[in-house]
C-alpha positions in Angstrom: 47.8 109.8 -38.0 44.8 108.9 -35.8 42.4 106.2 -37.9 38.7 107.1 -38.0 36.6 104.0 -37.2 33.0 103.2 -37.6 31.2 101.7 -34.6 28.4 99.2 -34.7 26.6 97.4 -32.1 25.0 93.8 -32.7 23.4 91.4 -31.2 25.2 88.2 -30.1 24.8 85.1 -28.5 26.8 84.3 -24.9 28.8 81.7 -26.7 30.1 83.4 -29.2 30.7 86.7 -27.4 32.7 84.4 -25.0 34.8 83.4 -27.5 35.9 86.3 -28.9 36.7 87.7 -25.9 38.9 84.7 -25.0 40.5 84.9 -28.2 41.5 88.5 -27.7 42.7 87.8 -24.2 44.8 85.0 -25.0 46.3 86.9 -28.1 46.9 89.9 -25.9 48.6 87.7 -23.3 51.2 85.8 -25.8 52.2 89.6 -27.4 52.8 91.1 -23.5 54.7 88.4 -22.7 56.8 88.7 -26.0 57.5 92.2 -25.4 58.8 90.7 -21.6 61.3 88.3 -23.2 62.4 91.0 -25.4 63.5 93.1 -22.7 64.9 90.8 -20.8 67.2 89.7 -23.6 68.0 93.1 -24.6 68.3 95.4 -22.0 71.5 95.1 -19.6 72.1 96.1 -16.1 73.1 99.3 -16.1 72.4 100.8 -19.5 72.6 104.1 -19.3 68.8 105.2 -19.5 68.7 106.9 -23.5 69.9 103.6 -24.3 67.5 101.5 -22.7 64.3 104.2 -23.7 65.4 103.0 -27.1 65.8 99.4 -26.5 61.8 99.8 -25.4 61.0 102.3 -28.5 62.2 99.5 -30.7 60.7 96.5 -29.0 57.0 98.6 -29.2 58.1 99.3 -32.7 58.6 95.5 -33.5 55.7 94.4 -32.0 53.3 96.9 -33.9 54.7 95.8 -37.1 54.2 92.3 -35.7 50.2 93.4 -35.3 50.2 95.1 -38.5 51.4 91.7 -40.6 49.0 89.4 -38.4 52.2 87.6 -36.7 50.1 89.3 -33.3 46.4 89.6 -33.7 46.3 93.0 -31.6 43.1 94.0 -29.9 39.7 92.6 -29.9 38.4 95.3 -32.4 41.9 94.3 -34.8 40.4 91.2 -35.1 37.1 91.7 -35.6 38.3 93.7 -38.7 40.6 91.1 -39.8 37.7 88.7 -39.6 35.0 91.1 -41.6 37.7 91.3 -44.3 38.0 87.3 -44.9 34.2 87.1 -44.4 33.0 89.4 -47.1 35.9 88.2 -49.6 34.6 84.7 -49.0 31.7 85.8 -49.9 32.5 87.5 -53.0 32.0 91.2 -51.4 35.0 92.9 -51.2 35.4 95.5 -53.3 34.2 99.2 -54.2 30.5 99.3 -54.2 28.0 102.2 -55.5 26.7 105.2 -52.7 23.0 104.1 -51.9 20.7 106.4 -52.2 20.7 108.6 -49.6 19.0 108.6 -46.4 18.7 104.7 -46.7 21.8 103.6 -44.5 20.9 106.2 -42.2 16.6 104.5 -41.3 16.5 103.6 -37.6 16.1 99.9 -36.9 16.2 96.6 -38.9 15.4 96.7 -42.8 12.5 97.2 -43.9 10.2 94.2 -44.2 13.0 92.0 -41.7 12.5 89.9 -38.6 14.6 89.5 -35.8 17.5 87.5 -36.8 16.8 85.7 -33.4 15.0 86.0 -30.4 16.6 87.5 -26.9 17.0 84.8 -24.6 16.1 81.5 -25.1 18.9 80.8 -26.3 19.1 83.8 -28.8 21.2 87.2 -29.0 21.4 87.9 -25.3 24.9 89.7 -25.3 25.7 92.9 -27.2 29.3 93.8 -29.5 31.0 96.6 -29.6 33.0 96.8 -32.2 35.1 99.4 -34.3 36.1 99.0 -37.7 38.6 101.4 -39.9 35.4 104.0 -41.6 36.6 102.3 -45.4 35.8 98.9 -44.6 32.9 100.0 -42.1 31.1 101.7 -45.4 31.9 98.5 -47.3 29.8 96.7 -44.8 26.9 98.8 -44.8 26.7 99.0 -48.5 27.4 95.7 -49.1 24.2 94.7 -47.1 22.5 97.4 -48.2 22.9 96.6 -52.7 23.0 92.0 -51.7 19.4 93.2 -50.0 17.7 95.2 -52.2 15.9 93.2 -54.5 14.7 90.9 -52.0 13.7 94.6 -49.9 11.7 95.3 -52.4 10.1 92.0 -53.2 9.2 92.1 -49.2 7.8 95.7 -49.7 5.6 94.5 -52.9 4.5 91.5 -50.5 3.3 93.6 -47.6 1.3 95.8 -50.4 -0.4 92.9 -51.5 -0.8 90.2 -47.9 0.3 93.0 -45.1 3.0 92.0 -42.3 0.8 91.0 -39.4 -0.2 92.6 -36.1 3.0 92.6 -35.1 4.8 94.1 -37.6 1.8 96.9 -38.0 2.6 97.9 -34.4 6.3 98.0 -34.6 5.8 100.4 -38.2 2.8 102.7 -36.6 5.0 103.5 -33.5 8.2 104.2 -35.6 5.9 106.3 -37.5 4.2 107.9 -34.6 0.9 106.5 -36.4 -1.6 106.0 -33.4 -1.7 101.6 -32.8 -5.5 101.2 -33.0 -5.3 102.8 -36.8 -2.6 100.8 -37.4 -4.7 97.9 -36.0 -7.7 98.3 -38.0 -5.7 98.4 -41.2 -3.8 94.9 -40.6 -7.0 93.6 -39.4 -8.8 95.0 -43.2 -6.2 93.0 -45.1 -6.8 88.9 -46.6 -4.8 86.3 -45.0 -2.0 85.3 -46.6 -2.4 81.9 -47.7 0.9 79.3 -47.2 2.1 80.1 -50.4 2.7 83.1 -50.1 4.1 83.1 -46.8 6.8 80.8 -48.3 7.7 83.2 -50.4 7.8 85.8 -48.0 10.1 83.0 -46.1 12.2 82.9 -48.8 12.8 86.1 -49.6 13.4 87.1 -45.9 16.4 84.2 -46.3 17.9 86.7 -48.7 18.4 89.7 -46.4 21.7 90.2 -45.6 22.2 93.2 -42.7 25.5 94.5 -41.2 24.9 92.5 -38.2 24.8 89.1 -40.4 28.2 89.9 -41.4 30.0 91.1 -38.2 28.8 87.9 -35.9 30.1 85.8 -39.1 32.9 87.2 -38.9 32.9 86.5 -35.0 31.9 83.0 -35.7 35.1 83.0 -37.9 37.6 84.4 -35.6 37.2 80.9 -33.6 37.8 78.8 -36.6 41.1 80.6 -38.1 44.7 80.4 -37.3 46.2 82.6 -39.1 44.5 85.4 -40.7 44.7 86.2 -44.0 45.5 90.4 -44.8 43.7 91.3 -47.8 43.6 95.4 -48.4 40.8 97.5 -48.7 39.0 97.7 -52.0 
């Protein structure tokens, strides 16, 4: 039975991209040369060739049951996923959460009202993840951003009402909105300055977006700080 995934893509930092990959290689080297000593314990000169086909069927089959418990950690996308699991538990996120509403999951770009979580270069995000988690606990991510985020979405929204988001901002929402940039423009320029309270709050509130791609590089961080994974099941 072929498992169906969910892909994302985030943002990363060398380091930590580094890492991972490291990680994976290491693990990946320790199970191929398990499945070497295997073989060279069980299979004799001479075995008649059915017999040594099944000495290799049950070595694979060992070691994916050796994945599946944790004993290996498997690929770079296995543990990833292992990773994502422990995150949102420690969290307090794993389990079943409600369908947003729909079309929401699906908006191109950041959440509304967000800022880059960091900078490219500099010292920022300058790598990009691949990574593919099993579709269940893919949708657990996106939903669990999407319901920790939505009262501090809206706040943000109710915020820009009032003080507007800035040039910036403006630009970034006229061209996903194919809204010409000088009308977009004259309308941040109409708008009072926010004074520094207010931009504290918007501070604070941006502090309490959580996005899918928040989740996934904490889970990368994680995958550097933990021996042995723990297998929790899906919610």
């Amino acid at each position: 039975m072929v498992m169906v995934r969910m892909k994302f893509h985030v943002a990363v930092t060398e380091e930590a991209l580094t890492r991972l990959n490291d990680h994976a290689k290491a693990e990946r080297d320790r199970e191929d040369a398990w499945i070497a000593e295997r073989r060279r314990e069980r299979l004799e000169p001479g075995m008649p060739r059915r017999a040594a086909a099944a000495v290799r069927r049950d070595i694979r089959v060992e070691a994916a049951r050796m994945r599946r418990t944790g004993e290996f950690s498997g690929t770079r996308d296995d543990i990833v996923t292992r990773a994502v699991r422990e995150e949102l538990q420690a969290r307090g996120l794993y389990h079943e959460w409600p369908e947003p509403p729909e079309g929401e999951l699906e908006a191109p770009g950041r959440r509304w009202g967000t800022p880059p979580s960091q900078p490219m270069g500099g010292g920022g995000y300058t790598h990009r993840l691949s990574v593919n988690l099993p579709h269940a606990l893919g949708e657990t991510v996106r939903r669990a951003a999407y319901w920790t985020s939505k009262d501090a979405v809206e706040a943000l929204q109710d915020w820009a009402d009032r003080w507007g988001d800035g040039t910036d901002v403006a630009l970034r929402e006229a061209e996903r909105n194919d809204i010409p940039a000088e009308l977009a423009l004259l309308a941040a320029a109409g708008r009072p300055s926010a004074p520094k309270s207010a931009l504290e709050i918007r501070d604070r509130l941006r502090q309490q977006i959580l996005t899918t791609g928040d989740l996934i590089r904490a889970a990368v961080d994680r995958t550097s700080r933990t021996e042995k994974p723990t297998l929790p099941t899906d919610p």
